[in-house]
C-alpha positions as a Markdown table, in Angstrom:
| # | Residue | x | y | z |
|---|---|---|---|---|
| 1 | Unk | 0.0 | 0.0 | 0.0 |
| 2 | Unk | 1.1 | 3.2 | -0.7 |
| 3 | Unk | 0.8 | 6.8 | -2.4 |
| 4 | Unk | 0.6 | 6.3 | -6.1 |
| 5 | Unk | 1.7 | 9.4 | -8.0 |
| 6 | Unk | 0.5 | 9.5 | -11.9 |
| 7 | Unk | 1.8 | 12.6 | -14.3 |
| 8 | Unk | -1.2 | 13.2 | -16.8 |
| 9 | Unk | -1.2 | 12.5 | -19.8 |
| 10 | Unk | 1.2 | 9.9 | -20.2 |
| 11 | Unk | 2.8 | 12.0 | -23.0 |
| 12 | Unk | 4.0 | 15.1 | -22.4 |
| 13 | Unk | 4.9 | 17.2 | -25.5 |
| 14 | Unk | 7.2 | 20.4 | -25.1 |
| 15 | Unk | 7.0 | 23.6 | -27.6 |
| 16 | Unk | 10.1 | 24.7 | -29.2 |
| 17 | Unk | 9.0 | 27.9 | -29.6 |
| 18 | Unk | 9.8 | 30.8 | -27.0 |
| 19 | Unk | 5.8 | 31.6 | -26.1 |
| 20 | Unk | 5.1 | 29.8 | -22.5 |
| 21 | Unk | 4.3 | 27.8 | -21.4 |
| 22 | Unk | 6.1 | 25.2 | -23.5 |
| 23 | Unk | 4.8 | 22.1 | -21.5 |
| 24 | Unk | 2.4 | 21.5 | -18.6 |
| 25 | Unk | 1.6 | 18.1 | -16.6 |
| 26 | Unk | -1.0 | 17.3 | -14.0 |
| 27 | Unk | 0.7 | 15.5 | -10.9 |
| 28 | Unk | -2.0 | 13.2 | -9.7 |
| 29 | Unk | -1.5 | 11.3 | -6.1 |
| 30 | Unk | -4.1 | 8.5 | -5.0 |
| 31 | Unk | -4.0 | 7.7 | -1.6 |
| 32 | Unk | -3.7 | 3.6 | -1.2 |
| 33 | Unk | -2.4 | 3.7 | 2.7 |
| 34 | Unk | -4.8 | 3.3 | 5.4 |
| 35 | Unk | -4.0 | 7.0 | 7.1 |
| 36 | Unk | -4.4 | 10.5 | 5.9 |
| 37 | Unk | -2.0 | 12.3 | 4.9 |
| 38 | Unk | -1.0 | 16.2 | 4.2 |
| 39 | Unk | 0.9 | 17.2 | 1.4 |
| 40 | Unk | 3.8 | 19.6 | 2.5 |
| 41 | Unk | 5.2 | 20.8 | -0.7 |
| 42 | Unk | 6.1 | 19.5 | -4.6 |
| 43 | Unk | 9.7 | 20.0 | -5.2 |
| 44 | Unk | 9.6 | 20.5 | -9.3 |
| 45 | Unk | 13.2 | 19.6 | -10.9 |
| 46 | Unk | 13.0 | 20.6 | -14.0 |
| 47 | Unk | 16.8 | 19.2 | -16.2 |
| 48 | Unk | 17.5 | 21.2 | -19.4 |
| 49 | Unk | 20.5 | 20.4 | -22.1 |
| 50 | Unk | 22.6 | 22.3 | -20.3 |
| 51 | Unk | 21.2 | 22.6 | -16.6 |
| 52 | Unk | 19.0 | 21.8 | -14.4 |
| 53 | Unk | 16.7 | 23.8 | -12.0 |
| 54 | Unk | 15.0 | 23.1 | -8.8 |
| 55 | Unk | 12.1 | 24.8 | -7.3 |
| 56 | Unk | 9.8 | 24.0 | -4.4 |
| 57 | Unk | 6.2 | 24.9 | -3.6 |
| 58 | Unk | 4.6 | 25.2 | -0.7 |
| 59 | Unk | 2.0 | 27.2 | 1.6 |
| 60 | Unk | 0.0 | 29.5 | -0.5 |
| 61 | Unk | 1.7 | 28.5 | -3.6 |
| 62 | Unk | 1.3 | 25.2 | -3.0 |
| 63 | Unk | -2.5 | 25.8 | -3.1 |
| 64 | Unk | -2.8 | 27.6 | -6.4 |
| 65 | Unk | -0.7 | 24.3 | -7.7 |
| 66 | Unk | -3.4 | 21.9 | -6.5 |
| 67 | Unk | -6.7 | 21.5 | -9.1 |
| 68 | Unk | -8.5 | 19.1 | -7.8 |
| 69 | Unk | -8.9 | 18.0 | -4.1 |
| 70 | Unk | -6.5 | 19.5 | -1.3 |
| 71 | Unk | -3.3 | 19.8 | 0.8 |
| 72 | Unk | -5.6 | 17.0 | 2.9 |
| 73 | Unk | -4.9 | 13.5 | 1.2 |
| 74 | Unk | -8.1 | 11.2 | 2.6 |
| 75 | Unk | -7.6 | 7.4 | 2.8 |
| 76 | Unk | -8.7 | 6.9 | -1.1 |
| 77 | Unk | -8.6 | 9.9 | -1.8 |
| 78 | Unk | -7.4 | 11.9 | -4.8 |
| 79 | Unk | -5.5 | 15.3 | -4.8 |
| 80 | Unk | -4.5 | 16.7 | -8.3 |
| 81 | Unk | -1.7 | 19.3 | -8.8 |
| 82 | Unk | -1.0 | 20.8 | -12.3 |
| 83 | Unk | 2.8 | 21.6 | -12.6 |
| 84 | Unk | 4.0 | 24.8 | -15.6 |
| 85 | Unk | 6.8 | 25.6 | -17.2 |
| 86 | Unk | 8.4 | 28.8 | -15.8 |
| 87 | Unk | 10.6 | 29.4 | -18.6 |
| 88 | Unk | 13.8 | 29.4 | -16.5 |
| 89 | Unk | 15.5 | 25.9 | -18.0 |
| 90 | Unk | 16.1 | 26.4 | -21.8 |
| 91 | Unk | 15.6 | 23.2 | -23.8 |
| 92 | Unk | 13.9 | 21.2 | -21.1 |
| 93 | Unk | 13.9 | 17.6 | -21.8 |
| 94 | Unk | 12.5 | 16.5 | -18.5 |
| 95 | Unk | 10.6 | 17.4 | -14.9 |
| 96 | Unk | 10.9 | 15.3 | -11.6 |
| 97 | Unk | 8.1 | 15.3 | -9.5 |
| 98 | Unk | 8.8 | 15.1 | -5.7 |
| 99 | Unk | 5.5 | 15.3 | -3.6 |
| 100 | Unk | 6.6 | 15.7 | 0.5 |
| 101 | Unk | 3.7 | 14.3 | 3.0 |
| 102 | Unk | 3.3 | 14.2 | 6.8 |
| 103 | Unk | 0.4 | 12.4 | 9.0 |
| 104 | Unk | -0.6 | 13.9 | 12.3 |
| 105 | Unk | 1.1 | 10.7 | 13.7 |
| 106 | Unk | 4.6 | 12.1 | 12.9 |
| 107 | Unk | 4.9 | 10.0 | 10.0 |
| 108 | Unk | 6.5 | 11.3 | 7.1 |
| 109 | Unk | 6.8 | 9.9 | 3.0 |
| 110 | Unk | 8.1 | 11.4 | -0.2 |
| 111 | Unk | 6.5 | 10.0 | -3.9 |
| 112 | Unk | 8.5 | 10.5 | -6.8 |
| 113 | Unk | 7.8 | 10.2 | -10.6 |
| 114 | Unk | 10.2 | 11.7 | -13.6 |
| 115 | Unk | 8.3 | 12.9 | -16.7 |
| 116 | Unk | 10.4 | 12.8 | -20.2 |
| 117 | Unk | 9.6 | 15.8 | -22.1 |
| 118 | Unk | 8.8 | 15.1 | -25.9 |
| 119 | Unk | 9.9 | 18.5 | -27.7 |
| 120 | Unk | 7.7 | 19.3 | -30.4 |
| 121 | Unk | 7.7 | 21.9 | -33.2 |
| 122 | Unk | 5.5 | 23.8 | -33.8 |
| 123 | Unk | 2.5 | 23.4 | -35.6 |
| 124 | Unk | 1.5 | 26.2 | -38.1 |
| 125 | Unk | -2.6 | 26.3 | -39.3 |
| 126 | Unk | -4.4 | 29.1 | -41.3 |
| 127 | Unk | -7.1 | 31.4 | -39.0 |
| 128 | Unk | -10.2 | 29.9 | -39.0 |
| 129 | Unk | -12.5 | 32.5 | -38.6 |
| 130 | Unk | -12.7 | 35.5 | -40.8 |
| 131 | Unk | -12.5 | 39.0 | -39.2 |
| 132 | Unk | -11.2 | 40.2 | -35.6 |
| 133 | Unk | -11.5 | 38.3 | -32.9 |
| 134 | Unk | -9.9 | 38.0 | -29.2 |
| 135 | Unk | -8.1 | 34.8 | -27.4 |
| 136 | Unk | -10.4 | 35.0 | -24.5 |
| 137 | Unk | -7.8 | 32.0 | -23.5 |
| 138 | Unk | -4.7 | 30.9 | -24.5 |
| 139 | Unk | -1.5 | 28.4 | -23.0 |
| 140 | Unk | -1.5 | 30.1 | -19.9 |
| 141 | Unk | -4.6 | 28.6 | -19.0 |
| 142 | Unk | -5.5 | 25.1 | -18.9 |
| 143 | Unk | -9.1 | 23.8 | -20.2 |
| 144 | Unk | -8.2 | 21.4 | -22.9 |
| 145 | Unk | -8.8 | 17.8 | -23.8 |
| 146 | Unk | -5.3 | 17.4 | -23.9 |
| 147 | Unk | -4.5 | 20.1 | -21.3 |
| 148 | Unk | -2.5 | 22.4 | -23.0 |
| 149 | Unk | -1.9 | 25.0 | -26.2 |
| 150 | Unk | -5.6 | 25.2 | -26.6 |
| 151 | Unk | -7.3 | 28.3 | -27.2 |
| 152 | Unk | -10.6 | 30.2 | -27.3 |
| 153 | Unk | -11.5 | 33.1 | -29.4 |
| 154 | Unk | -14.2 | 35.5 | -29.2 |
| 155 | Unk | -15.2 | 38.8 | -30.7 |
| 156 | Unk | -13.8 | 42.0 | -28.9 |
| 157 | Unk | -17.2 | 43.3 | -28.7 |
| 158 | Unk | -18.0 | 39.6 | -27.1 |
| 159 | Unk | -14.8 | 40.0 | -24.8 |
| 160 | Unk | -15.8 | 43.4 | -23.4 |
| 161 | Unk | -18.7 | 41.7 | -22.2 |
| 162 | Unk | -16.9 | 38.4 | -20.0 |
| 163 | Unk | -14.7 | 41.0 | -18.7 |
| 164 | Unk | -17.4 | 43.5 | -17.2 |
| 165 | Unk | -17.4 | 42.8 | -13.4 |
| 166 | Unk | -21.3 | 42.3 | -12.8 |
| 167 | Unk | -22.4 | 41.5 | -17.0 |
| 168 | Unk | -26.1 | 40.6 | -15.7 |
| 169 | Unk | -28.3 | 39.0 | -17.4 |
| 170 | Unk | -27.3 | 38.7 | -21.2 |
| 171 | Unk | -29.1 | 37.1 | -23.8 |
| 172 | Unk | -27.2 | 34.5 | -26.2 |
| 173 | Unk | -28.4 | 36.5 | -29.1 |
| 174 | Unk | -26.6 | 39.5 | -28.2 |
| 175 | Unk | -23.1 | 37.8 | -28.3 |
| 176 | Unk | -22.0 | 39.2 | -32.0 |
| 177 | Unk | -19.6 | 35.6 | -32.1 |
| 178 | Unk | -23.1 | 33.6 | -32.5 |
| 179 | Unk | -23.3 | 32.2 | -35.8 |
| 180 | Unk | -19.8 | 33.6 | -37.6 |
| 181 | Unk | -18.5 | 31.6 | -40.0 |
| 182 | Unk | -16.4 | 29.0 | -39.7 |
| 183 | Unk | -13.8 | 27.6 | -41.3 |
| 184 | Unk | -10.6 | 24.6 | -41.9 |
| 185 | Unk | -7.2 | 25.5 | -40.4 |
| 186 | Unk | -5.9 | 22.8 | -42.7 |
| 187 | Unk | -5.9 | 19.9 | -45.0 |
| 188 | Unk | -7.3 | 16.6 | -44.1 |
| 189 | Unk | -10.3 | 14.2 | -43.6 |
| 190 | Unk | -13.2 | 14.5 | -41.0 |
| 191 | Unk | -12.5 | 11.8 | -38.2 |
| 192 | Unk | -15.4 | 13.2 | -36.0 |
| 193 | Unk | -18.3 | 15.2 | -36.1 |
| 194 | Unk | -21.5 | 16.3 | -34.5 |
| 195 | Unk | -24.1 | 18.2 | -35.7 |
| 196 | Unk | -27.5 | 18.0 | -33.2 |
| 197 | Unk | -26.6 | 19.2 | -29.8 |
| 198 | Unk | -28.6 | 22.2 | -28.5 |
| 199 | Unk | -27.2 | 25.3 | -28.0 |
| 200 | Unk | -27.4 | 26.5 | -24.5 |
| 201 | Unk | -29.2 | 29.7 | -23.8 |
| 202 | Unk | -27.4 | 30.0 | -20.2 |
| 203 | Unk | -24.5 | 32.2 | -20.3 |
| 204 | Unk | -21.4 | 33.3 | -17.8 |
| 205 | Unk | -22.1 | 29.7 | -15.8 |
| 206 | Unk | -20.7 | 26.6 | -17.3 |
| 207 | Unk | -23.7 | 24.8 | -18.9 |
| 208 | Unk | -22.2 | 21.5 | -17.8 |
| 209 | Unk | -19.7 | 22.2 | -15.0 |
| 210 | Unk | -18.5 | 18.6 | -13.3 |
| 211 | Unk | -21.0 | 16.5 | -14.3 |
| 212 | Unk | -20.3 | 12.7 | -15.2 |
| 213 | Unk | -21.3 | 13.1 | -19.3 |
| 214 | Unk | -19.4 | 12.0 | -22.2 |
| 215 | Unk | -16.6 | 13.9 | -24.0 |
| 216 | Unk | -19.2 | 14.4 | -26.5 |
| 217 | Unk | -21.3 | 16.1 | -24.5 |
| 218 | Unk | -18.8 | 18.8 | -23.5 |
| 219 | Unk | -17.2 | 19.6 | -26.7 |
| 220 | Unk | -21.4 | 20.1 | -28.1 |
| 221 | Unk | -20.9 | 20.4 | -31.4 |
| 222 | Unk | -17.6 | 19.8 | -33.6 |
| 223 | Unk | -15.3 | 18.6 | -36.2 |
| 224 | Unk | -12.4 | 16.8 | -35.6 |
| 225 | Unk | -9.5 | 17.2 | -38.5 |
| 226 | Unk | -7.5 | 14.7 | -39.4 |
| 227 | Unk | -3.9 | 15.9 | -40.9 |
| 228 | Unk | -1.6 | 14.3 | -43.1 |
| 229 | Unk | 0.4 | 14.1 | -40.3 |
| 230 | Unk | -1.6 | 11.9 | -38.1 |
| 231 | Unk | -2.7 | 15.2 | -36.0 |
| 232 | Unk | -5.8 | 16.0 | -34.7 |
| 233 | Unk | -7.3 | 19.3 | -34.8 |
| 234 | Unk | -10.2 | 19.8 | -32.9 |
| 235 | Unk | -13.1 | 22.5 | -33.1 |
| 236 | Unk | -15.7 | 22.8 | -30.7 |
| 237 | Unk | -18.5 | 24.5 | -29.5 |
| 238 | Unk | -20.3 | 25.3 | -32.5 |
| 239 | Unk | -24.0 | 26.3 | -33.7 |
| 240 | Unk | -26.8 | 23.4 | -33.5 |
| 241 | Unk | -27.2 | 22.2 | -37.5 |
| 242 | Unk | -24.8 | 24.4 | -38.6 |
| 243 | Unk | -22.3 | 21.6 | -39.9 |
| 244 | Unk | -21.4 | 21.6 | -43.6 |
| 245 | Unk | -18.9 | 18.4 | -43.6 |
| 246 | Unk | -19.7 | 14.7 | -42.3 |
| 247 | Unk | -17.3 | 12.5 | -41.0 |
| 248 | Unk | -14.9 | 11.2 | -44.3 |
| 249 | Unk | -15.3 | 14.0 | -46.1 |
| 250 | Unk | -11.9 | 15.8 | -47.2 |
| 251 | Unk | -11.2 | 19.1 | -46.1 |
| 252 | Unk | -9.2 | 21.6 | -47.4 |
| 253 | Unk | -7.7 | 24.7 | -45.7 |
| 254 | Unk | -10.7 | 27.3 | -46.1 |
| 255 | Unk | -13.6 | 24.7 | -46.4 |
| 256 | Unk | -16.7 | 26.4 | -45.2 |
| 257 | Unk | -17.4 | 23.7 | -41.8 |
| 258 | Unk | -20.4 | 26.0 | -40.2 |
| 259 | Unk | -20.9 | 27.8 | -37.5 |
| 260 | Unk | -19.5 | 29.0 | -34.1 |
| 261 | Unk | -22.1 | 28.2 | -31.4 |
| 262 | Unk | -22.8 | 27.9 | -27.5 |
| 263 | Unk | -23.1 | 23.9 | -27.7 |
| 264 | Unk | -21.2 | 21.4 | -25.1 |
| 265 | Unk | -19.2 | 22.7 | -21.7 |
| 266 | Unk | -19.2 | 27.1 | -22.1 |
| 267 | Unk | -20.2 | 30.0 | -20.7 |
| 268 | Unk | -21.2 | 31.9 | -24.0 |
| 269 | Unk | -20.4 | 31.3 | -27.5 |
| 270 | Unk | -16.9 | 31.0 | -28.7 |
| 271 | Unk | -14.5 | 28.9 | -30.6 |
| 272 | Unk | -12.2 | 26.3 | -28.7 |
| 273 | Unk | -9.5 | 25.0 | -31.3 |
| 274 | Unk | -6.8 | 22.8 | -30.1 |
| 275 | Unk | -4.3 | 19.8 | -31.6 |
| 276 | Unk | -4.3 | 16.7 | -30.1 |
| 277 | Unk | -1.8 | 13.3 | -30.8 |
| 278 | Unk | -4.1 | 10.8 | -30.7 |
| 279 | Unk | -7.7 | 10.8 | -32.0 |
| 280 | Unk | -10.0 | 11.2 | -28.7 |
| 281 | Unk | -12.1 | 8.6 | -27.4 |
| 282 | Unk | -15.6 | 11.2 | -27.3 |
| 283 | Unk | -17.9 | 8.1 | -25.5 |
| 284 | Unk | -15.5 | 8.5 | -22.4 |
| 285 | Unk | -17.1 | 10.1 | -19.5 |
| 286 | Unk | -14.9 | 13.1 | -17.8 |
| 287 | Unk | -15.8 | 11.1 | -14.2 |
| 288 | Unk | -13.3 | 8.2 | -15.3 |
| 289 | Unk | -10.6 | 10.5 | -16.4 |
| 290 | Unk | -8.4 | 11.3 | -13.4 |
| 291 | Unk | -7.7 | 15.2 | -13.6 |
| 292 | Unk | -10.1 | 15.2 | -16.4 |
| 293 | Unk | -7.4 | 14.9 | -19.3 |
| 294 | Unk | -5.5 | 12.1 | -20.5 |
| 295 | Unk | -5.2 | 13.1 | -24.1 |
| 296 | Unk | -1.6 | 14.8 | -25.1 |
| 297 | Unk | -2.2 | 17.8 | -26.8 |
| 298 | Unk | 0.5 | 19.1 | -29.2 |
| 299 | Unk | 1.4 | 23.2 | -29.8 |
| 300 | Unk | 0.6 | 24.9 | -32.7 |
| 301 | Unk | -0.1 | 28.7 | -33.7 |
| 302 | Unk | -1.7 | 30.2 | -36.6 |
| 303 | Unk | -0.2 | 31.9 | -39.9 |
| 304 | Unk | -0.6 | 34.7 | -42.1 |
| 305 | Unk | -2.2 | 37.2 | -39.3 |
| 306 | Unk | -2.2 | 40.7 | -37.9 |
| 307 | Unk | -1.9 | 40.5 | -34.3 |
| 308 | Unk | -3.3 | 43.3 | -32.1 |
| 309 | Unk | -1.5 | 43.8 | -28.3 |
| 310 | Unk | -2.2 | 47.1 | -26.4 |
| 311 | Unk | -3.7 | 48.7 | -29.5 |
| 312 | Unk | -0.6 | 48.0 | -31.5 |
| 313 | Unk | -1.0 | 45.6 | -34.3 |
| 314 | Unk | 1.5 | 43.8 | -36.6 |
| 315 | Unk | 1.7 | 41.6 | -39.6 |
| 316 | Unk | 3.0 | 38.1 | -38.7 |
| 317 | Unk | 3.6 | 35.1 | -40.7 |
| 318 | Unk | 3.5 | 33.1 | -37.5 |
| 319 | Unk | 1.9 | 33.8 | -34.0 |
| 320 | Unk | 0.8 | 32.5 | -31.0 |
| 321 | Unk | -1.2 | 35.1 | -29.5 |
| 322 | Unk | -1.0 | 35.4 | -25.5 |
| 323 | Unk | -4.4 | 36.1 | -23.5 |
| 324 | Unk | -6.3 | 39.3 | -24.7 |
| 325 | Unk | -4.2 | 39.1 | -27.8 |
| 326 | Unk | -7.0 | 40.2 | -30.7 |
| 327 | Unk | -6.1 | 37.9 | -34.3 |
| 328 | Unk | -7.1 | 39.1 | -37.9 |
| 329 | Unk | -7.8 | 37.3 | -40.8 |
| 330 | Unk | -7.9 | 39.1 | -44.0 |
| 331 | Unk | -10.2 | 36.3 | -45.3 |
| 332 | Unk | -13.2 | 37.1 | -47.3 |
| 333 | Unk | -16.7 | 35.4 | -46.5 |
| 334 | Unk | -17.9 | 33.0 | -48.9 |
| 335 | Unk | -21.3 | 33.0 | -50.8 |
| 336 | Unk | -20.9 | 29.7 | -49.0 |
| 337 | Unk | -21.0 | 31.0 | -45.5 |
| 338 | Unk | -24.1 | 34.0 | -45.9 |
């Protein structure tokens, strides 16, 4: 019997470009003793190509590590920690987890688990939605499928509206990112799609939250992309019926795919776009997956853009836009998409 410490998922993938943070793992530790235990701190080692770099967490920090459970580690009990990359150890190639517990019986234990970094460059798609619009997230927060580089875009005037203190009470047809257009980031063939989940009036509360449903359920509608590459881009979150493409059809970058909805897991309509390694297994139910990710999601960024930051903006060929970051596409709507 003891404390078993899992890193989530199994395969980590690490960015080679500069915008952080390059990786993140979720440190989860199941209590198989017969006492409780507190968790003390998490020593993170984290070993580059050319040095390596210690730090340890605990008291407050410690609690703005831990996602799911707390410091208190119940007989069977489950306490999740999700562990980022501070930037400080160029070309990391792998993290040691060192969790440090005590019982109120003096007792004292230390669980251990190295996690290999898989470096990854960078994947580059085209925009896929026409116009301006805001990454309401982006890598420094963590609400992905595979738990990292995921992001969600709004429209500014949208944005303006999750960021007033109080919003009140706002209806779903006054977010202007209802219904835009969307379209593919790339070639490839549909692996995945769904078409007839309802759009959720609710907004600012998560429509789903917690709740032991499928995969499916929280991603509402979507197409998953297949690449040539064996990747899997995933879009999520769109309008009820608004699908254009069925699963096998071939896709290529600007296909017309629907709409951007309020459907799944949200708190008002958006687009959530992320790249995954392995095609997702939708039927699971979020209540089996420990820390609610065990998919290994890859980077990527988007190409041909003008990126506005603190009212500058700038042509790039390449960007990955931080939080607040506002994207252009210079794309022009299809008869296809009116």
């Amino acid at each position: 019997m003891a404390i078993d410490l899992m890193p989530i998922p199994p395969q980590v993938f690490c960015a080679t470009d500069a915008s952080l943070p390059r990786w993140r793992v979720r440190a989860a530790s199941r209590n198989r003793t017969s006492r409780a235990w507190m968790l003390q701190e998490i020593r993170i080692c984290v070993k580059g190509r050319q040095r390596s770099r210690t730090r340890t967490c605990s008291g407050d920090r410690l609690d703005r590590l831990i996602t799911q459970g707390s410091r208190s580690l119940a007989r069977k009990g489950l306490l999740v920690a999700t562990i980022s990359d501070d930037g400080k150890v160029k070309a990391p190639r792998s993290v040691t987890l060192q969790m440090l517990f005590s019982s109120r019986h003096g007792k004292s234990t230390c669980v251990a688990r190295k996690v290999e970094l898989s470096t990854y460059k960078t994947i580059w798609l085209e925009f896929p939605l026409a116009g301006r619009w805001t990454a309401a997230n982006a890598r420094t927060d963590h609400h992905c499928l595979g738990l990292q580089f995921g992001f969600d875009f709004v429209t500014p005037d949208d944005m303006e509206i999750h960021l007033q203190s109080e919003p009140g009470r706002v209806e779903l047809d006054d977010f202007s990112s209802l219904g835009q257009p969307l379209y593919s980031p790339a070639d490839g063939v549909v692996a995945s799609c769904s078409n007839g989940q309802r759009d959720y009036r609710r907004t600012f509360k998560q429509t789903i939250g917690y709740k032991p449903v499928s995969l499916r359920k929280l991603v509402g509608n979507h197409v998953l992309i297949e690449t040539p590459d064996r990747q899997y881009v995933l879009l999520a979150h769109m309008l009820a019926r608004s699908l254009q493409v069925g699963v096998g059809d071939v896709v290529s970058v600007g296909t017309y795919l629907g709409r951007v909805g309020n459907s799944g897991n949200t708190t008002g309509p958006h687009l959530h776009i992320e790249v995954l390694a392995a095609r997702p297994d939708f039927s699971l139910s979020r209540s089996r997956r420990a820390g609610d990710a065990t998919d290994s999601g890859l980077p990527f960024g988007f190409k041909n853009v003008t990126r506005i930051r603190n009212g500058s903006a700038v042509a790039m060929s390449r960007c990955v836009p931080k939080k607040l970051d506002q994207l252009e596409s210079d794309r022009a709507l299809t008869k296809d998409s009116l």
